[in-house]
C-alpha positions as CSV (number, residue, x, y, z in Angstrom):
1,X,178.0,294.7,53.1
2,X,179.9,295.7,50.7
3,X,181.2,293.7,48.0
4,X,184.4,292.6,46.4
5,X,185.1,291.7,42.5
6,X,187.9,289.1,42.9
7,X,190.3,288.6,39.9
8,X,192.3,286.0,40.9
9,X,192.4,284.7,44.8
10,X,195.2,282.5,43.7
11,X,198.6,284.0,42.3
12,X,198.0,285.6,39.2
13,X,198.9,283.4,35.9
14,X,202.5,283.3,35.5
15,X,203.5,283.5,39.3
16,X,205.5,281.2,42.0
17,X,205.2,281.8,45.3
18,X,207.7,280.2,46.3
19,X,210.2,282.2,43.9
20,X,209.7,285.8,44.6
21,X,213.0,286.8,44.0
22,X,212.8,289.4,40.9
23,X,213.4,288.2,37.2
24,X,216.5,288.6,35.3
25,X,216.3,292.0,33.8
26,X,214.0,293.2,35.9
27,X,214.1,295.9,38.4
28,X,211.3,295.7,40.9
29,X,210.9,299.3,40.2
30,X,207.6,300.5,40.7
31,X,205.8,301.2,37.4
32,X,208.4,299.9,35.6
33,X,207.2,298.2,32.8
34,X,210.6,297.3,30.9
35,X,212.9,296.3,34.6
36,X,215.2,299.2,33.7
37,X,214.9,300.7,36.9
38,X,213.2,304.1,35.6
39,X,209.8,304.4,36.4
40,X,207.0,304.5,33.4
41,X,204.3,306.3,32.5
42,X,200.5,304.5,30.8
43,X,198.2,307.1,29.8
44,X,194.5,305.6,29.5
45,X,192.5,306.9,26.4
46,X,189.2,304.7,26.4
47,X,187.6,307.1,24.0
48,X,190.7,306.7,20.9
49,X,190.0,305.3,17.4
50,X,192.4,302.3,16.7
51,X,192.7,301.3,13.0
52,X,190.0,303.4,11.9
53,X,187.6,301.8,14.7
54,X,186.2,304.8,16.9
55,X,186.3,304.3,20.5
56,X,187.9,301.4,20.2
57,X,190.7,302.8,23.1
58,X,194.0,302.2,23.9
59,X,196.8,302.8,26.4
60,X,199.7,305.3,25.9
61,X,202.4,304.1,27.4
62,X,206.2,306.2,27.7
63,X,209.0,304.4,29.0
64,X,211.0,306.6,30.8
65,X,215.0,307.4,30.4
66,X,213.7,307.8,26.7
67,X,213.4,304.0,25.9
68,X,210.4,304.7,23.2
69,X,206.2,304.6,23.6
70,X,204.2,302.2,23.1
71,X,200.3,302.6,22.0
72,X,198.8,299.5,23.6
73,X,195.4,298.3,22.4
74,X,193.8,295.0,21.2
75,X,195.5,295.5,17.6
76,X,199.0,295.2,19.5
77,X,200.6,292.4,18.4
78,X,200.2,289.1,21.7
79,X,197.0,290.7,22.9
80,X,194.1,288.5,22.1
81,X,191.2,289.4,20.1
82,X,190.7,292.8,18.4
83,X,189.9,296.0,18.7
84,X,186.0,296.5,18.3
85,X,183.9,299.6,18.1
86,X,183.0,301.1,21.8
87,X,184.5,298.4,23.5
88,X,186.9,301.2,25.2
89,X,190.1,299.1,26.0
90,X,191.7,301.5,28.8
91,X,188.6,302.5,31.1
92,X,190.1,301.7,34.0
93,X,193.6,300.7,34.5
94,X,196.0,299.5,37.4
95,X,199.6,299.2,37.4
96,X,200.8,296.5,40.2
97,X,203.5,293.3,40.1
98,X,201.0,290.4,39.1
99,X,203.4,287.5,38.7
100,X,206.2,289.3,41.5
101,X,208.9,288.8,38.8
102,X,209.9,292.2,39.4
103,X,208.7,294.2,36.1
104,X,205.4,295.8,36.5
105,X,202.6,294.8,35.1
106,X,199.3,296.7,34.0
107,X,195.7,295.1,34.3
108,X,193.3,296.7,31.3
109,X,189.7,297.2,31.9
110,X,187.3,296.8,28.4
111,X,183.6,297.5,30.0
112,X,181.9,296.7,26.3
113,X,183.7,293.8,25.0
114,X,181.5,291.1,23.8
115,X,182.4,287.6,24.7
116,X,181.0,285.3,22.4
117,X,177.4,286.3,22.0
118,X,176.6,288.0,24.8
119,X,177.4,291.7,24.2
120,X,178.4,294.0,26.3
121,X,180.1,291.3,29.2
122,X,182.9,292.7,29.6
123,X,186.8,291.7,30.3
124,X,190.2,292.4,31.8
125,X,192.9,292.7,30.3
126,X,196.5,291.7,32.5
127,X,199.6,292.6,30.5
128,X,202.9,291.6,31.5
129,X,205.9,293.6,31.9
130,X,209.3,292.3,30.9
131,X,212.7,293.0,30.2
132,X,211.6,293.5,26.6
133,X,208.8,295.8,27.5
134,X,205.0,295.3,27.9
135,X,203.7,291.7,26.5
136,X,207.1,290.8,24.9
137,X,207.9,287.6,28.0
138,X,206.9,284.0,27.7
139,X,203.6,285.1,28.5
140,X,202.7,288.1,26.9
141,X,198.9,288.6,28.1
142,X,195.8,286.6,29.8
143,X,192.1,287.8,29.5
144,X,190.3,287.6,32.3
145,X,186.0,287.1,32.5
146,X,183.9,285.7,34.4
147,X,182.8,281.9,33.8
148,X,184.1,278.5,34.6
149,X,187.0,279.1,32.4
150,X,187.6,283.1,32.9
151,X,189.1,282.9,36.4
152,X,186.5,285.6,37.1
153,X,183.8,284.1,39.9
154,X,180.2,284.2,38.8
155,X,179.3,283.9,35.1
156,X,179.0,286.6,32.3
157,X,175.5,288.2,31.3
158,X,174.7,290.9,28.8
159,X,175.8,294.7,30.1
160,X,178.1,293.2,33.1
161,X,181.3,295.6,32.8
162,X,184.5,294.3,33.2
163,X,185.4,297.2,34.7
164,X,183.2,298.6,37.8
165,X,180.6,301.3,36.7
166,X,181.4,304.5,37.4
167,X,181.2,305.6,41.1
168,X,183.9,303.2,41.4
169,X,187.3,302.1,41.0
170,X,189.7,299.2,41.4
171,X,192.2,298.6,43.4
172,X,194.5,295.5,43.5
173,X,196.5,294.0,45.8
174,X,198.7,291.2,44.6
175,X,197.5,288.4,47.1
176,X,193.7,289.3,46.2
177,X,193.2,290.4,42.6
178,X,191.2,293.4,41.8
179,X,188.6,294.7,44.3
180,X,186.2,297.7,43.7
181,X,186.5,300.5,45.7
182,X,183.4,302.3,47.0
183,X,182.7,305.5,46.4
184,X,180.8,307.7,49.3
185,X,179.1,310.5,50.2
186,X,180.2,312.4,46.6
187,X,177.0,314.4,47.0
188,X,175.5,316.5,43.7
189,X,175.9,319.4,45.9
190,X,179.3,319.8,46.6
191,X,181.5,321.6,43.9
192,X,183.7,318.1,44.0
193,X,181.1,315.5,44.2
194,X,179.2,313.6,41.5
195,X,176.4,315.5,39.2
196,X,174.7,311.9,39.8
197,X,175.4,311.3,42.8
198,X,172.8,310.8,45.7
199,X,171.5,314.3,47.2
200,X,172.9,316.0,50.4
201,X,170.2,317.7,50.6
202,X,167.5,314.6,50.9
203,X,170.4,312.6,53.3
204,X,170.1,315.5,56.1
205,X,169.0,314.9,59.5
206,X,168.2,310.7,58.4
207,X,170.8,309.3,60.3
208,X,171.0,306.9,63.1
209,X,171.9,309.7,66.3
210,X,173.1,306.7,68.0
211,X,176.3,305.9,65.8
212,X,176.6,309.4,64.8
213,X,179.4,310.2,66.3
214,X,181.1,306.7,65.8
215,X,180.4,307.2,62.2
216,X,182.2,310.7,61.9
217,X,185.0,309.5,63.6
218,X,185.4,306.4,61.6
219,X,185.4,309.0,58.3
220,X,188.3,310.7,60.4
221,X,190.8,308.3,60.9
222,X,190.5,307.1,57.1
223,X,193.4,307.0,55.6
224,X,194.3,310.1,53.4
225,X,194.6,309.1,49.6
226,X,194.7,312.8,47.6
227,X,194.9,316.0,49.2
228,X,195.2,319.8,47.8
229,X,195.7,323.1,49.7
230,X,192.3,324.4,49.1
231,X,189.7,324.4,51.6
232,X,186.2,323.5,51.4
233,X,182.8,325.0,52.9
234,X,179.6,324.2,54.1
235,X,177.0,324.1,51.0
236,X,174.6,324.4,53.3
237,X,175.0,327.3,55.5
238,X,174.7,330.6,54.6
239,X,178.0,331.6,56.8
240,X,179.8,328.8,54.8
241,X,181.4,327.5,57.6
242,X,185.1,325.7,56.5
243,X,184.2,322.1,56.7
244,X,187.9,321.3,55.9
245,X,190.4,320.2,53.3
246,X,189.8,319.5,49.8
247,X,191.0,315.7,50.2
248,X,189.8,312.0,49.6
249,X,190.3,309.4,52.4
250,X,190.0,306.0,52.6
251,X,189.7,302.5,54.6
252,X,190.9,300.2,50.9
253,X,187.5,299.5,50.8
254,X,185.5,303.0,50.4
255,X,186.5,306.4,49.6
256,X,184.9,309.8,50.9
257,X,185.7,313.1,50.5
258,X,187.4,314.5,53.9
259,X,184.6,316.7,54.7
260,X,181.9,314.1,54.5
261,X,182.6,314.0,58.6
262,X,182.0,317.7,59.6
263,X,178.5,316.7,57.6
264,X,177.7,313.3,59.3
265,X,178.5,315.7,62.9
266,X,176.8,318.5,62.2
267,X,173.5,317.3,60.0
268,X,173.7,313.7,60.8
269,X,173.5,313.0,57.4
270,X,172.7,309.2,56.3
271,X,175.0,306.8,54.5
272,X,174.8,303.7,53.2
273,X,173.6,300.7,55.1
274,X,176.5,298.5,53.4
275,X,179.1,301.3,54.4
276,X,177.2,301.3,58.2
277,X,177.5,297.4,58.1
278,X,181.2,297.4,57.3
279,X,182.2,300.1,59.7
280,X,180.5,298.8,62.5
281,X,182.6,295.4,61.6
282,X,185.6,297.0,62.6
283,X,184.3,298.5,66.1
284,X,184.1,302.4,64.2
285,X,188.0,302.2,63.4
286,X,189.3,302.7,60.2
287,X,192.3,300.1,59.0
288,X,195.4,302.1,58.8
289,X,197.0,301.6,54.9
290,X,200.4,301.3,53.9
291,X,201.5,303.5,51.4
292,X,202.1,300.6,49.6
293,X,198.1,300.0,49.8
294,X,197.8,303.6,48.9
295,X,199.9,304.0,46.0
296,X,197.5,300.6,44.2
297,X,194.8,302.7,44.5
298,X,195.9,305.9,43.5
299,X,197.7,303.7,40.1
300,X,193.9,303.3,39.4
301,X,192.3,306.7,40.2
302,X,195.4,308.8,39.1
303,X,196.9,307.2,36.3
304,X,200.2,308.9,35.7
């Protein structure tokens, strides 16, 4: 089944349900960082040298109307700890209203920080917008790990990413934190799917024939997350047949490209059993997403 990395199940720190009428100042704007009503930009650079510490990463972030940049890192000033060699601050990032104040705010991923001993465990980042800008309100930042005290379930270990590995990516809903996104069927094959992904090729004709067809229309009525005008054709015909848009769908909790159907129809190709398990939870129908849903997933995947 597939699985969900929960942030916070309760209202991020900082928040009132009961009060979620914007903040003074601030705009309810999406990706607007500062509450001025002009959307902003954050520009993820995992791989930059802060303060003469190589890939130590930051975020780029431009506030738009001209209002200035900020480069955000651990060296910013009311952002806890400090930038570290390889921890790569900015390797995943996600722009959503934590505390529904109104001002955007942006959750960091840092895959390689060490906390305490144990290297490698990983944290998150979640810095608040305000009326000042990023991390200048009452509460500027909270780092969030796993542990009794992290407000991350489960409990940190050596190599456990803060972020999810690649092959995945976050999306967050306000109500329910951050949740990994699945990816599937991103075969090596295809000219836009993973060099390490898992092989078309050695998936052919290993499905179930009995939820074939369910399975291929389930990948159908996913709901349709980036598309382009190009087409896309069958790697494994010699007539390259058009297996159809060059697109990525989704249900909020995988993402496929759009041609992974014609595949599953015509080579009943096998998927995973936690992607079979979950599908046939919903009776082979794919949730419909608001493009409110939508646009927190694409803040992670496309970040402006």
């Amino acid at each position: 089944m597939a699985t969900a990395l929960v942030l916070n199940t309760a209202p991020a720190p900082g928040t009132d349900r009961r009060s979620p009428v914007a903040a003074a100042g601030c705009s309810g704007t999406d990706s607007d960082f500062n509450g001025d009503g002009v959307r902003d930009v954050a520009i993820a650079d995992p791989e930059a040298t802060v303060s003469g510490i190589e890939r130590a990463g930051l975020v780029h972030i431009v506030y738009g109307g001209g209002k200035g940049v900020l480069e955000l890192s651990q060296e910013t000033p009311n952002i806890s700890d400090g930038a570290e060699r390889d921890d790569q601050f900015g390797f995943s990032i996600a722009v959503y209203d934590a505390n529904l104040d109104g001002c955007s705010d942006i959750a960091v991923g840092i895959p390689y920080e060490d906390v305490g001993t144990v290297k490698d465990a990983g944290l998150v980042h979640l810095v608040y917008g305000s009326p000042a800008g990023l991390g200048q309100g009452a509460v500027a930042s909270v780092g969030l790990r796993q542990g009794s005290d992290g407000k991350l379930a489960g409990g940190y270990e050596a190599e456990d990413p803060g972020t999810p590995p690649r092959g995945q990516s976050i999306r967050i809903d306000p109500k329910v934190g951050l949740v990994t996104v699945k990816d599937l069927g991103f075969f090596k094959e295809f000219p836009h799917g993973d060099a390490k992904g898992p092989s078309l090729l050695e998936c052919a004709a290993k499905g179930d024939p009995r939820i074939q067809g369910s399975i291929s229309k389930y990948l159908e009525g996913g709901s349709m997350l980036a598309t382009t005008a190009q087409r896309v054709f069958d790697v494994l015909s010699e007539e390259k047949q058009d297996a159809g848009p060059l697109a990525i769908m989704t249900d909020g909790e995988w993402m496929w490209p759009a041609d992974l159907a014609y595949y599953v129809r015509r080579y009943n190709i096998s998927l995973p059993e936690d992607f079979i398990t979950h599908a046939r939870s919903l009776d082979w129908v794919a949730p419909s997403l608001t493009s409110a849903d939508l646009l927190l997933i694409e803040a992670e995947m496309f970040p402006e």
